[in-house]
C-alpha positions as CSV (number, residue, x, y, z in Angstrom):
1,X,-36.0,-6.7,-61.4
2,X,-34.6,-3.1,-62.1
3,X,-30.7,-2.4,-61.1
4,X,-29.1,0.2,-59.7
5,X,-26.2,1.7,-61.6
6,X,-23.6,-0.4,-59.6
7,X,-25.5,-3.6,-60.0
8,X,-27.6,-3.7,-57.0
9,X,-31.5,-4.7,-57.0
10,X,-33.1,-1.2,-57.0
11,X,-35.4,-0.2,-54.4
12,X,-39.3,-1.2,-55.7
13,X,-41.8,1.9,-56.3
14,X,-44.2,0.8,-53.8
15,X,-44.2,-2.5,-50.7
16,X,-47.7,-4.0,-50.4
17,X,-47.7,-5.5,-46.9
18,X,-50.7,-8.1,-45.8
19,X,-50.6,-9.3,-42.1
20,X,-52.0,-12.6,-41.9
21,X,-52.8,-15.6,-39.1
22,X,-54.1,-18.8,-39.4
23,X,-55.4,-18.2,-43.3
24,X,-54.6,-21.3,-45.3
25,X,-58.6,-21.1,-46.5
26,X,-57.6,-17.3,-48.3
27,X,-54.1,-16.6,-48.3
28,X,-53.3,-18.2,-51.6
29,X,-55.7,-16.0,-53.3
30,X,-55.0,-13.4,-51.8
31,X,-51.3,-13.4,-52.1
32,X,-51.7,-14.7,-56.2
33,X,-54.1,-11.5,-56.3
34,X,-51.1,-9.3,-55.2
35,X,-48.6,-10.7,-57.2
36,X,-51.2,-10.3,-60.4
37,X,-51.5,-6.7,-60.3
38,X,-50.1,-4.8,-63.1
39,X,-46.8,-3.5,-62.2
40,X,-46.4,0.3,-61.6
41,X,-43.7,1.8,-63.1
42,X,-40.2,0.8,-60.8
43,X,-41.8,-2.4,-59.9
44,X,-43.3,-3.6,-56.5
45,X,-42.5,-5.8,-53.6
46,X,-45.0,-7.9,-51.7
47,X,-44.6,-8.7,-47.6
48,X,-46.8,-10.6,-46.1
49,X,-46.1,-11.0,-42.2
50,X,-47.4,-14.2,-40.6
51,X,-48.5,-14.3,-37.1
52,X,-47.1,-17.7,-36.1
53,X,-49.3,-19.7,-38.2
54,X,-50.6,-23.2,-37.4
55,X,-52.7,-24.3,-39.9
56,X,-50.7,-24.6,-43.1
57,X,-50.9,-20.8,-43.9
58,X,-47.3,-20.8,-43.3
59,X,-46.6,-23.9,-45.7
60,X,-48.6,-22.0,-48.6
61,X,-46.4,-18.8,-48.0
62,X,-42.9,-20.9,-48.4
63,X,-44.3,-22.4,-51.6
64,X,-45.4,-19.3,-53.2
65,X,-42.2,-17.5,-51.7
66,X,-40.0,-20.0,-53.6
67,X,-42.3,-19.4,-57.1
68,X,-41.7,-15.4,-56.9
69,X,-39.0,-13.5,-55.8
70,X,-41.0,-10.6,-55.4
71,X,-42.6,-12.2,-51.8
72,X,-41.5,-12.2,-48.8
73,X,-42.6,-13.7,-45.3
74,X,-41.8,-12.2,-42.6
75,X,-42.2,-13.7,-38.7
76,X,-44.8,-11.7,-36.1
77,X,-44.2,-13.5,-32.7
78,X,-46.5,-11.1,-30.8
79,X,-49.7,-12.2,-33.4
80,X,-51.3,-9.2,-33.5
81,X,-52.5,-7.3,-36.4
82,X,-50.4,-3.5,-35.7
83,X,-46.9,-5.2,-34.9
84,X,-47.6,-7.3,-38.5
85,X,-48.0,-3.9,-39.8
86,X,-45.0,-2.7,-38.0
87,X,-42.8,-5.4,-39.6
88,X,-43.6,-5.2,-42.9
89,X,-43.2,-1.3,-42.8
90,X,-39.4,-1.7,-41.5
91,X,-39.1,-4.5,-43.9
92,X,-40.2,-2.6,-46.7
93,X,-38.3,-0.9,-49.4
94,X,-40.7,0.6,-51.0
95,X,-41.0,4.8,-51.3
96,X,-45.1,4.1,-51.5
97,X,-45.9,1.3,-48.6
98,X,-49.5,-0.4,-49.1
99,X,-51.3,-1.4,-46.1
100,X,-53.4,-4.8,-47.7
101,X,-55.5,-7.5,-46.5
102,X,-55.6,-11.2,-46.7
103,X,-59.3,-11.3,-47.4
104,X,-59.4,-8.7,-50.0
105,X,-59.5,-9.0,-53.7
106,X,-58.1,-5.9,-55.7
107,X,-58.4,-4.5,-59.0
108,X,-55.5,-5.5,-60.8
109,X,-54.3,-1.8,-61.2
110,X,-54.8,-1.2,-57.9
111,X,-50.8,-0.4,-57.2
112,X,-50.0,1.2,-60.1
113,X,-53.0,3.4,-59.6
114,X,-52.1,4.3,-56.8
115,X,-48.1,5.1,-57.4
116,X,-49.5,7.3,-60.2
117,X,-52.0,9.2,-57.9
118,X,-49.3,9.9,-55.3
119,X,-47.0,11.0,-58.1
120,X,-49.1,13.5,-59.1
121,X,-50.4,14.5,-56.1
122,X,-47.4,15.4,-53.8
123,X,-49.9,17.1,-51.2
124,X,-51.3,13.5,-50.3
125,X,-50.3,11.7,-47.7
126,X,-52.4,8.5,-47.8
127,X,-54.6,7.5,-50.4
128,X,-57.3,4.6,-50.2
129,X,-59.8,3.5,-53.0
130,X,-63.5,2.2,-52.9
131,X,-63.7,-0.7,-50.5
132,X,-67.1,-2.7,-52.1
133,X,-68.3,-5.6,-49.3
134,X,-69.8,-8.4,-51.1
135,X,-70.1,-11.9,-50.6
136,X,-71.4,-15.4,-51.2
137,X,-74.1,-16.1,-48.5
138,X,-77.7,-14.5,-47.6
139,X,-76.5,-13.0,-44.4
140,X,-73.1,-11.7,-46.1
141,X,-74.8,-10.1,-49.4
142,X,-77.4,-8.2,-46.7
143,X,-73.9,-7.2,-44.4
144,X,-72.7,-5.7,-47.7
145,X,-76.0,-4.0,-48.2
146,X,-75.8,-2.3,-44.4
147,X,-71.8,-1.4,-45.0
148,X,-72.7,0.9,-47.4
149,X,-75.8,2.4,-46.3
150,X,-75.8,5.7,-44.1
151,X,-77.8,4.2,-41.4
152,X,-75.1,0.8,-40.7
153,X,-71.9,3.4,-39.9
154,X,-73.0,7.3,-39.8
155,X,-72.3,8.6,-43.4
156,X,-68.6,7.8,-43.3
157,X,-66.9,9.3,-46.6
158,X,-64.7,6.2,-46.7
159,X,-68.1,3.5,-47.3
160,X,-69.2,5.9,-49.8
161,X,-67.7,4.3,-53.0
162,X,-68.4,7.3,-55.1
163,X,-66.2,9.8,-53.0
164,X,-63.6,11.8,-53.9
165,X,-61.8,14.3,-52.0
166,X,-60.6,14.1,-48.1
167,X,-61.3,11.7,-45.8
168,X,-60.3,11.6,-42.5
169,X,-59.5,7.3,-42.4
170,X,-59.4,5.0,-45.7
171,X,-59.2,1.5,-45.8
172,X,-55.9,-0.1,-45.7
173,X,-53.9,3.4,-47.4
174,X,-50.7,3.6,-49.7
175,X,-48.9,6.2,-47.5
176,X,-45.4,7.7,-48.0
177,X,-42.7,6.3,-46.3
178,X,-41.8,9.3,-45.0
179,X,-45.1,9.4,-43.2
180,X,-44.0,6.8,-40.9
181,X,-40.7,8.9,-40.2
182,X,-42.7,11.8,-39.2
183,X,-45.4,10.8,-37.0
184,X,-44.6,7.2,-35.9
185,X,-45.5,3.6,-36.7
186,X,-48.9,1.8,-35.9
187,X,-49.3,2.0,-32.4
188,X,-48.8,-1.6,-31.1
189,X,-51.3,-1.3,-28.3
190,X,-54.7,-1.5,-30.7
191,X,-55.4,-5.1,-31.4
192,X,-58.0,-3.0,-33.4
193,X,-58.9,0.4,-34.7
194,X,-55.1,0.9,-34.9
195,X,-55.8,2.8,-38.6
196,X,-57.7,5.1,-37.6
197,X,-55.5,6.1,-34.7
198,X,-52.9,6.8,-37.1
199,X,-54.7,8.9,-39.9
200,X,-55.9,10.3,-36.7
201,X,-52.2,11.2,-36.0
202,X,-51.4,11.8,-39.6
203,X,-54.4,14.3,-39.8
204,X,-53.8,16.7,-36.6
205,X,-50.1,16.7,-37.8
206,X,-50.8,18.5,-41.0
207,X,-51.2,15.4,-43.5
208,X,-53.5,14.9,-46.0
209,X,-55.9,11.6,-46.1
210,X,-57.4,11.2,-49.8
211,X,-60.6,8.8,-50.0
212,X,-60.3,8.0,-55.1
213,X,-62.6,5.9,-56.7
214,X,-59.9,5.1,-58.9
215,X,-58.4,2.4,-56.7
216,X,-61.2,-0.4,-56.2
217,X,-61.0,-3.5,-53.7
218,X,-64.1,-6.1,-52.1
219,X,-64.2,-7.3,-49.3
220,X,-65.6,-10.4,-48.2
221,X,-68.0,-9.5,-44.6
222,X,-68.6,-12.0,-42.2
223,X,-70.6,-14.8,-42.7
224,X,-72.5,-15.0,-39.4
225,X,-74.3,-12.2,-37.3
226,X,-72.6,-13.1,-34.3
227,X,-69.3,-12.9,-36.1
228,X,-70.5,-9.6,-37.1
229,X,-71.8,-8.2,-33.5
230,X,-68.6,-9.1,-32.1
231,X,-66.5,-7.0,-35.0
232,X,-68.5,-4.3,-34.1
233,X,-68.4,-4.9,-30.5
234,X,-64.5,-5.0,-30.7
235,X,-64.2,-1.8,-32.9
236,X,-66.4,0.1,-30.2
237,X,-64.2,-1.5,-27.1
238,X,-60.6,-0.7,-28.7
239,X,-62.1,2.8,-29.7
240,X,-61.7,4.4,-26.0
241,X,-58.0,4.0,-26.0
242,X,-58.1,6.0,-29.1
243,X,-60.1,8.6,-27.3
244,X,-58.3,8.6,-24.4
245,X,-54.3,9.1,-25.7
246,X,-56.2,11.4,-27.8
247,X,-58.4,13.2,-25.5
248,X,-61.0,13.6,-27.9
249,X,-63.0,11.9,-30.7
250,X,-61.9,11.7,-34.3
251,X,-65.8,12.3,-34.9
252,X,-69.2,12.9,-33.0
253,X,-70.5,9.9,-34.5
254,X,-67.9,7.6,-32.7
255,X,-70.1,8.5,-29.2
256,X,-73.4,8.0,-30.7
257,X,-73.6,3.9,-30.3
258,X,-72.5,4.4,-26.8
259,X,-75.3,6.9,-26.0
260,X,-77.8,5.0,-27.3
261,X,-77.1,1.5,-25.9
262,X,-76.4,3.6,-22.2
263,X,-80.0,5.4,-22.8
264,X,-81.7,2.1,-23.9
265,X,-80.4,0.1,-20.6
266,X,-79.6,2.9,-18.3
267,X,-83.0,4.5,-18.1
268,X,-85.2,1.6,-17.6
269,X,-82.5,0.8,-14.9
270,X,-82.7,3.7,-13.5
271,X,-86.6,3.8,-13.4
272,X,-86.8,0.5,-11.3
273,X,-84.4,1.7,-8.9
274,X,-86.5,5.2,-8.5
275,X,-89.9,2.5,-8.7
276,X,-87.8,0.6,-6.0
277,X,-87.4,3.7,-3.7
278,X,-91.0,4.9,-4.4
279,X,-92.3,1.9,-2.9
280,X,-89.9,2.4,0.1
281,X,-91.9,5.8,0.2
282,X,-89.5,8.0,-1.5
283,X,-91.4,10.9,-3.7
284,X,-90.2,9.4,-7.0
285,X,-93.2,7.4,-8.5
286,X,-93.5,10.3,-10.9
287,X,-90.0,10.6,-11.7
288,X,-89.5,6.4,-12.5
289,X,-92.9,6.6,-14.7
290,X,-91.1,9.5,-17.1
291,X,-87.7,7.6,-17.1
292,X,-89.1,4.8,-18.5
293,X,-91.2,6.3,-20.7
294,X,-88.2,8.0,-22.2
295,X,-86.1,4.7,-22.5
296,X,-89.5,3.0,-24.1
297,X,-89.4,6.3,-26.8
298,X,-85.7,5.6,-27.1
299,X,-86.4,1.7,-28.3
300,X,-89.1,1.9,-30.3
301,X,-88.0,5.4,-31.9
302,X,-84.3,3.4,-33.4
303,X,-87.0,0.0,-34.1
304,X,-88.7,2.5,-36.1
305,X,-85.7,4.4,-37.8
306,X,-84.2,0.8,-37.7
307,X,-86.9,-0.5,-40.4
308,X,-87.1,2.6,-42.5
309,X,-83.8,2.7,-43.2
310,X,-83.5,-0.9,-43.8
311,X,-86.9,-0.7,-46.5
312,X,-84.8,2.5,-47.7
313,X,-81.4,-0.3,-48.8
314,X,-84.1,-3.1,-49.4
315,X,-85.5,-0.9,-51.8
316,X,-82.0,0.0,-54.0
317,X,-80.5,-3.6,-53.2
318,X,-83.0,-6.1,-53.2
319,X,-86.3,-6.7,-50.6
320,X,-84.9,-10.1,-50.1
321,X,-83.0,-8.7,-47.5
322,X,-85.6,-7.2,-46.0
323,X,-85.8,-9.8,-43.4
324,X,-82.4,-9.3,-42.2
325,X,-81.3,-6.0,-42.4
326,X,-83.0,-5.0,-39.3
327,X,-80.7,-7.8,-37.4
328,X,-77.5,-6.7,-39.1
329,X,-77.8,-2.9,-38.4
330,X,-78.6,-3.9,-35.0
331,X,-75.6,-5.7,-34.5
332,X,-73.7,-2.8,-36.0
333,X,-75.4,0.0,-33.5
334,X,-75.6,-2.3,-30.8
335,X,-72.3,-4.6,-31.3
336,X,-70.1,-1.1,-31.8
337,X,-72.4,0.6,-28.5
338,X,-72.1,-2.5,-26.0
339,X,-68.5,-2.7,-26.9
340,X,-67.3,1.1,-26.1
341,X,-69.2,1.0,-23.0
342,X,-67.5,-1.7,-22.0
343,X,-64.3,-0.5,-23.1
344,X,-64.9,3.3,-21.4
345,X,-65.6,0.7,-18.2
346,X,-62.2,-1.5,-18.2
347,X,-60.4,2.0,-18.7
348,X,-61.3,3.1,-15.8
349,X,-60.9,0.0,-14.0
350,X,-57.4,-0.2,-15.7
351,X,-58.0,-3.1,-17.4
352,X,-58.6,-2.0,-20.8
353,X,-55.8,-4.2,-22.8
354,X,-56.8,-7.2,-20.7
355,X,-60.5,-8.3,-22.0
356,X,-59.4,-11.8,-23.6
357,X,-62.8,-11.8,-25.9
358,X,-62.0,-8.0,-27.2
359,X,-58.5,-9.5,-28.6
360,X,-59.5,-12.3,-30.4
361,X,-60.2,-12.4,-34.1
362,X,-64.0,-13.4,-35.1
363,X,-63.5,-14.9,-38.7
């Protein structure tokens, strides 16, 4: 460990911090991954905030706490993933603060890469690498295949591994400390989505958000298609808080989900109350038969989209998948749609942090 000049334990270059709850199955390797990298030049420290944990996660932690003085555990009695993220930032030394995850792998250079980008890129703000899905199972190989096509989430720059240049959200990020001085910490209020709410911040205030292939990670998707329509469902619910202390969208696409789930439930709602009232005698026979034919055109226009985009990954990836695809994008559209709308509905019923089912995690 380096030393200050009077003897003291020098401040590290860069604090990776990984929230965690309840992940005995992962934490391990996840924490050993950390601790592998190659150090950057003025070392590292690594912070890994526990939510309370009951199932042996904290046990592990001690144990690897006591083998390397480089760890730390730090307690998160509120459970929830943007005050673990708080902690660990106030806890930090670091000048470069990593925001990591406990069911991520990362290239073993992936710190030191990413002291040396910031180094020699003053102008950046945050930086954040490829993020490659992959996985073990049938159903999370053909997640991994959706995650990076355009079709599963809109032609995000950040899912394109191959990009470099802006972005405006990155997974996880290295920012600089001083990032937090300027615009805040993670607002505590976002079980999810809380990232993106503060590169949302960090971008209207100026800052620059910088999506490098030269840092690489994989993540491991979910394993089940309900696990995943509930992700997505959750993404879509805690986006309307974003929208609404922001009063406006990081991006178009954000809204498009929405529109189509309220087009493909609204309208042939709407046409049996207008049948309804045309068989009470109202004039509107006419107008119920062209509602629904729009919301059939709606359906089986995404059905159709829906399969050629999932022949179009089937195609680069592997037609095994074939079979699937079509239920995992679905989940995505749908999940991310469902959720929003019913997020855009507790806000305005004032009950938008309430929703037990949008709080809880779905590993």
């Amino acid at each position: 460990m380096a030393r200050t000049a009077d003897g003291g334990e020098a401040a590290p270059a860069i604090s990776a911090v990984l929230p965690c709850r309840n992940e005995a199955g992962h934490i391990e390797a996840a924490v050993r991954s950390v601790l592998a990298q190659v150090p950057p030049e003025g070392g590292y420290e690594v912070i890994v905030v526990d939510g309370m944990s009951d199932d042996g996660t904290r046990e592990v932690l001690q144990r690897l706490a006591q083998e390397d003085a480089r760890l730390h555990v730090v307690d998160n009695p509120r459970r929830i993933t943007p005050v673990a993220m708080n902690l660990g930032i106030l806890a930090s030394r670091g000048r470069y603060i990593a925001i990591m995850g406990s069911h991520n792998r990362y290239a073993e250079d992936y710190l030191a890469r990413a002291v040396a980008f910031l180094d020699r890129r003053p102008e950046v703000d945050n930086v954040g690498g490829s993020m490659f899905a992959d996985g073990t199972t049938y159903v999370q190989k053909a997640v991994a295949v959706a995650f990076h096509h355009p079709f599963g989430v809109g032609g995000s720059r950040w899912h394109n591994p191959a990009w470099d240049g802006p972005s405006d959200t990155v997974f996880g990020g290295v920012y600089r400390r001083e990032v937090f001085d300027r615009i805040g910490l993670f607002d505590e209020t976002l079980v999810r989505n809380q990232d993106d709410e503060l590169n949302l911040r960090l971008s209207r205030a100026g800052g620059v958000i910088w999506h490098t292939p030269e840092l690489r990670s994989w993540y491991s998707p979910r394993r089940r298609l309900s696990q995943l329509f509930q992700q997505y469902r959750q993404y879509g619910y805690w986006k309307v808080p974003v929208i609404r202390k922001h009063r406006l969208p990081a991006s178009p696409r954000h809204l498009v989900p929405a529109a189509f789930v309220l087009a493909l439930l609204g309208l042939p709602s709407l046409a049996l109350v207008l049948g309804a009232a045309a068989l009470a005698g109202a004039p509107t026979a006419g107008l119920a038969l062209g509602t629904l034919a729009v919301g059939g055109g709606v359906a089986v226009s995404y059905i159709g989209v829906n399969l050629l985009a999932s022949m179009h990954a089937a195609a680069a990836s592997g037609w095994r998948f074939l079979p699937v695809l079509p239920l995992v994008f679905g989940c995505l559209h749908l999940g991310y749609g469902i959720g929003f709308l019913e997020g855009l509905l507790a806000s305005i019923t004032g009950g938008i942090e309430a929703a037990r089912a949008q709080q809880e995690l779905t590993r």
